[in-house]
ZAVO-152934 format. One record per residue: residue number from 1; x, y, z of N, C-alpha, C in turn. Coordinates in steps of 0.05 Angstrom, whole numbers, plus 5000, padded with zeros to 4 digits. Example, Ala and Ser with C-alpha at 12.3 -4.5 7.8 and 13.67 -1.06 7.14 Angstrom:
BEGIN
- 1 / 5264 / 4886 / 5156 / 5246 / 4910 / 5156 / 5264 / 4934 / 5156 $
- 2 / 5257 / 4955 / 5142 / 5273 / 4979 / 5143 / 5258 / 5001 / 5157 $
# end
This chain:
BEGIN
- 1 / 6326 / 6549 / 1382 / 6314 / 6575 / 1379 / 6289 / 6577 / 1395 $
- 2 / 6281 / 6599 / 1398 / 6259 / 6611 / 1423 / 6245 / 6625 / 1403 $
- 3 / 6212 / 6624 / 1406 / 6200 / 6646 / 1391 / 6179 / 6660 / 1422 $
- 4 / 6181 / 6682 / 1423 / 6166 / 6699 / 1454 / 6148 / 6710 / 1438 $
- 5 / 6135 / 6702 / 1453 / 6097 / 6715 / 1438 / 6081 / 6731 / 1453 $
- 6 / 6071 / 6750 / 1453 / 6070 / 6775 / 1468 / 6043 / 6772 / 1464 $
- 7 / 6017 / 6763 / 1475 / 5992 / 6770 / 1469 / 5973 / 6789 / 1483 $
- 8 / 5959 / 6814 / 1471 / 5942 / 6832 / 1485 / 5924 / 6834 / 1467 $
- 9 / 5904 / 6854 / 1482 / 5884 / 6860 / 1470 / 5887 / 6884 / 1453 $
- 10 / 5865 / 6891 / 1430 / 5870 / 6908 / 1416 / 5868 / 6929 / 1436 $
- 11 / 5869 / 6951 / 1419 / 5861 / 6980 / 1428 / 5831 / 6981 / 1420 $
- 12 / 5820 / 6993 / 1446 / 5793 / 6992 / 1436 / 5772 / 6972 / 1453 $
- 13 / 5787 / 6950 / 1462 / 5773 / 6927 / 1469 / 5785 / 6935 / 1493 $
- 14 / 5753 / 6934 / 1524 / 5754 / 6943 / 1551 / 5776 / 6920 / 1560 $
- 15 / 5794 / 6921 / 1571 / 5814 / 6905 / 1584 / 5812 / 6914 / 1618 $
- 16 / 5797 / 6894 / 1627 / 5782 / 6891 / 1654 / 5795 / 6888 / 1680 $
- 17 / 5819 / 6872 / 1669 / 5847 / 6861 / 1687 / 5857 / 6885 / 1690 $
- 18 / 5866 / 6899 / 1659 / 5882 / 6919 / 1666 / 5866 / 6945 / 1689 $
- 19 / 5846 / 6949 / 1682 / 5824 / 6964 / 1700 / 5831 / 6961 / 1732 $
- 20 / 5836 / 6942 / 1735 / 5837 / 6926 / 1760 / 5859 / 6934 / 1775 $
- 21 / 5878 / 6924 / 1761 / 5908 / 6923 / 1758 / 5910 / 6968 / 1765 $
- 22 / 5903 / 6974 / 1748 / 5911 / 7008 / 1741 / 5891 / 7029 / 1772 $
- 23 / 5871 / 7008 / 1776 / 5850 / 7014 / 1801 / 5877 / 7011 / 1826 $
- 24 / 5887 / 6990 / 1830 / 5898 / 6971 / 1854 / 5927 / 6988 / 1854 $
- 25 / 5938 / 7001 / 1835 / 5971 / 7019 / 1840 / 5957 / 7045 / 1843 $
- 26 / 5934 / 7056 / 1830 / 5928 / 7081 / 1845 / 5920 / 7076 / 1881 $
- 27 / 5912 / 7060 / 1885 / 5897 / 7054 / 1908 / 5928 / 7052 / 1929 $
- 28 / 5952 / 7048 / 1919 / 5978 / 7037 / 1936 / 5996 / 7064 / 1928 $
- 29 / 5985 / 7095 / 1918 / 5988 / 7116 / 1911 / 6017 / 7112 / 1886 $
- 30 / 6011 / 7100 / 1875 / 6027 / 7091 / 1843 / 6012 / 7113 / 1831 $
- 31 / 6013 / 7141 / 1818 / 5999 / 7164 / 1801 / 6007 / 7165 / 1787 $
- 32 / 6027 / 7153 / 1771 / 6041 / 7161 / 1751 / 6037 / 7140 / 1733 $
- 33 / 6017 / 7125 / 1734 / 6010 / 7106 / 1712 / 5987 / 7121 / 1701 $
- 34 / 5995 / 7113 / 1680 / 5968 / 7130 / 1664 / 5943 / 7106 / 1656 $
- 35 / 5953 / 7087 / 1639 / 5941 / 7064 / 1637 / 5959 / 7031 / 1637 $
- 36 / 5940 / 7013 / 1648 / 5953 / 6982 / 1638 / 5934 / 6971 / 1623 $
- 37 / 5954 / 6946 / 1610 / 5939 / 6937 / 1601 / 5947 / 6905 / 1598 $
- 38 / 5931 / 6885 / 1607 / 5948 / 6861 / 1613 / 5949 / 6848 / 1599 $
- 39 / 5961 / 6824 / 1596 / 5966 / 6810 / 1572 / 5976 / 6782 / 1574 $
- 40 / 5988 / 6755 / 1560 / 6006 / 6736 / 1571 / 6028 / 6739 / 1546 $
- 41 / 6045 / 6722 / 1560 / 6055 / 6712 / 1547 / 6064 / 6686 / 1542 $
- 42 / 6082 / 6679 / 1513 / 6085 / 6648 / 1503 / 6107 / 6643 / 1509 $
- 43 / 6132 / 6627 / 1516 / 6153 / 6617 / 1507 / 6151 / 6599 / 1498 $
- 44 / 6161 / 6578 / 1460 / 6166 / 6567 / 1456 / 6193 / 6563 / 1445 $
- 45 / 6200 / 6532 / 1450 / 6220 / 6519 / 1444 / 6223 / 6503 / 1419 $
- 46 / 6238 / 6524 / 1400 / 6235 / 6506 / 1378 / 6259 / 6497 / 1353 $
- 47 / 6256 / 6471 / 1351 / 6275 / 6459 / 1339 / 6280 / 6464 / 1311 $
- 48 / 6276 / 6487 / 1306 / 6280 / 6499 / 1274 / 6302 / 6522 / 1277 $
- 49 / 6314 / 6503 / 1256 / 6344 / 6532 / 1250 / 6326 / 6557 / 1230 $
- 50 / 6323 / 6558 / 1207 / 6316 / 6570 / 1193 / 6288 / 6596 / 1198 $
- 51 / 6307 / 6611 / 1204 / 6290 / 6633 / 1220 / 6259 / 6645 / 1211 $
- 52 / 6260 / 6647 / 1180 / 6237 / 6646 / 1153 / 6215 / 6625 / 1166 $
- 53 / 6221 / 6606 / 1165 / 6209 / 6580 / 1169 / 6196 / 6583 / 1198 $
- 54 / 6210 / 6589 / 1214 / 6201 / 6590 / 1244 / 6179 / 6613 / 1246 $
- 55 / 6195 / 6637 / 1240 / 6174 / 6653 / 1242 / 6137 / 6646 / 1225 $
- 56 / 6145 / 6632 / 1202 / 6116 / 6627 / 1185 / 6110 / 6608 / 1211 $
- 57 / 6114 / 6598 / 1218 / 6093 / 6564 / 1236 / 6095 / 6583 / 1261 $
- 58 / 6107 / 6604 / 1277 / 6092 / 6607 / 1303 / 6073 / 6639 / 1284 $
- 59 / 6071 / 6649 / 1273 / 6048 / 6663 / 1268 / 6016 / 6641 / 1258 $
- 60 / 6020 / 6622 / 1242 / 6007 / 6609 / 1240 / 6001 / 6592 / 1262 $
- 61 / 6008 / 6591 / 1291 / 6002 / 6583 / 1312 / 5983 / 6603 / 1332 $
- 62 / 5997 / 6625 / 1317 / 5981 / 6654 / 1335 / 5961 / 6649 / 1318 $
- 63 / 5955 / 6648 / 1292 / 5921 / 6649 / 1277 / 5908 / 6633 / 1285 $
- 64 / 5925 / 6619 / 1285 / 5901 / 6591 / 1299 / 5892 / 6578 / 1323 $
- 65 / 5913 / 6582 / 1336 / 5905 / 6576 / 1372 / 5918 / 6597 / 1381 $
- 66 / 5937 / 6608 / 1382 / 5940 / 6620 / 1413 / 5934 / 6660 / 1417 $
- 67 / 5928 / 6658 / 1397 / 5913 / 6693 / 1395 / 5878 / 6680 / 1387 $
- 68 / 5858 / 6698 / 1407 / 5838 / 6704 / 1384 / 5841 / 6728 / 1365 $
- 69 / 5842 / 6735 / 1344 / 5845 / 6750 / 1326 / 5830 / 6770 / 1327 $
- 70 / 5806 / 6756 / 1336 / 5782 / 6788 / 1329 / 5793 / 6810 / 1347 $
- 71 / 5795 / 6804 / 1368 / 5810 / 6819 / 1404 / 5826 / 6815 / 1406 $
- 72 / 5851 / 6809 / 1393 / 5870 / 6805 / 1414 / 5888 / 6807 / 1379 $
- 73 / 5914 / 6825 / 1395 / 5935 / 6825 / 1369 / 5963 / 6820 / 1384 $
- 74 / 5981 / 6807 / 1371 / 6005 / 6789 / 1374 / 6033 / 6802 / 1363 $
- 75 / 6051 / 6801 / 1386 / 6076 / 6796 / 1371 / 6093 / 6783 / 1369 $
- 76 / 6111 / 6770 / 1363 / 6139 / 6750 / 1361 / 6163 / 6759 / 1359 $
- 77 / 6186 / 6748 / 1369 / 6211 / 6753 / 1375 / 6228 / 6726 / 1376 $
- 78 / 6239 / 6728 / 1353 / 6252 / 6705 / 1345 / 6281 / 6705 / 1366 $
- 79 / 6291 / 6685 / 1380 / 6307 / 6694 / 1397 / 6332 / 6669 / 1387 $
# end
């Protein structure tokens, strides 16, 4: 099983990259973006059948290391 972890920033919080990013496709006449906003992402590989179970240990992975929480909110996709 695969858990894909989607990490960005909230709404609210200046996302500088995306700035950059949203500056650099207007500048290559891209107009039809309104905003970006950048983000990474996780693939993990994991050896758990039990889908319950998986999902509790990679959110408890996002609380603890791989999101900061205050800025940054997370999603998962159990694959």
């Amino acid at each position: 099983m695969k858990a894909i972890v989607n990490v960005f920033l909230k709404a609210g919080v200046l996302d500088s990259q995306g700035k950059a990013v949203h500056h650099a496709l207007d500048s290559l006449h891209f107009n039809g973006v309104e905003d970006v906003r950048v983000g990474k992402q996780i693939v993990l590989k994991l050896n758990e059948s039990d889908k319950e179970k998986a999902m509790a240990d990679v959110t408890k992975m996002c609380e603890e290391l791989l999101a900061n929480t205050v800025i940054e909110d997370y999603t998962i996709e159990l694959v």
